[in-house]
N, C-alpha and C positions, 0 to 999 in steps of 0.2 A: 272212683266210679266214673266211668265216662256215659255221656247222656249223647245220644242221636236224634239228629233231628235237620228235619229237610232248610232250605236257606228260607221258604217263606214261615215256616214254624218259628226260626231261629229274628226273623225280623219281628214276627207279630210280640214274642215271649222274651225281645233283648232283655229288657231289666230284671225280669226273672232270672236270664240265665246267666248276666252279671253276677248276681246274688248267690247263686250258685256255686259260680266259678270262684266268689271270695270266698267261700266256703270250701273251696279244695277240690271241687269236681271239675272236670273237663268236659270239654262239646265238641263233638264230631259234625260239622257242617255237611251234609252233600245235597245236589242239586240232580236231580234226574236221577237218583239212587247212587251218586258217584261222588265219596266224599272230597270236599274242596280247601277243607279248612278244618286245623285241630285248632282249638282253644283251650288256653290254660293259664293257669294261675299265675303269676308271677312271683318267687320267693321273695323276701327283701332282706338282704345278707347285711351283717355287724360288719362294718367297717375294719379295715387289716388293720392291724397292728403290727410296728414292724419289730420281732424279739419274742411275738404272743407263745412260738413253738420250741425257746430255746432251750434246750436240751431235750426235745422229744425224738428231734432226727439226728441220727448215727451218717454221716459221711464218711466211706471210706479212705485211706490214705492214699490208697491207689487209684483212687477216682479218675484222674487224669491221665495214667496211664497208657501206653498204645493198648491196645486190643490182639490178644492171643492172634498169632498166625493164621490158626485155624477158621478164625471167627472172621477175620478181616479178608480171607479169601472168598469168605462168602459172599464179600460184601463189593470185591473187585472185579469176581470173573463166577459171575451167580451160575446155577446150574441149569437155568431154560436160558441162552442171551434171548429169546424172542419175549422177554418181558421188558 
């Protein structure tokens, strides 16, 4: 749920809308009805593990491979050059 609210709302109600934001809502900041700021939560991710996915991903053997003629023309002589 995102909560609105002007920049002096947002000063007067900071620790409320901390409270809030750890609770998983967001705050839309604007000033003059023009918002200036999103607010949000922050995840805190489980540390990698390096091996945690092994055997989940499929690589293929061709992976490295050139790229089909077709595909790699795309990529040489595009079809707008004004991009």
């Amino acid at each position: 749920m995102t909560i609105n609210v002007s920049l002096a709302e947002a000063n007067n109600q900071f620790l409320d809308l901390i409270q809030r934001i750890k609770a998983g809502e967001e705050v839309l900041v604007s000033e003059s009805g023009i918002s200036i700021a999103r607010i949000i939560p922050i995840y805190h991710q489980l540390p990698r593990v390096p091996g945690q996915d092994k055997g989940k991903i499929l690589i293929s053997p061709d992976f490295n491979d050139p790229l089909p003629s077709d595909i790699l023309d795309g990529f040489l002589s595009p079809a707008d050059p004004q991009l």
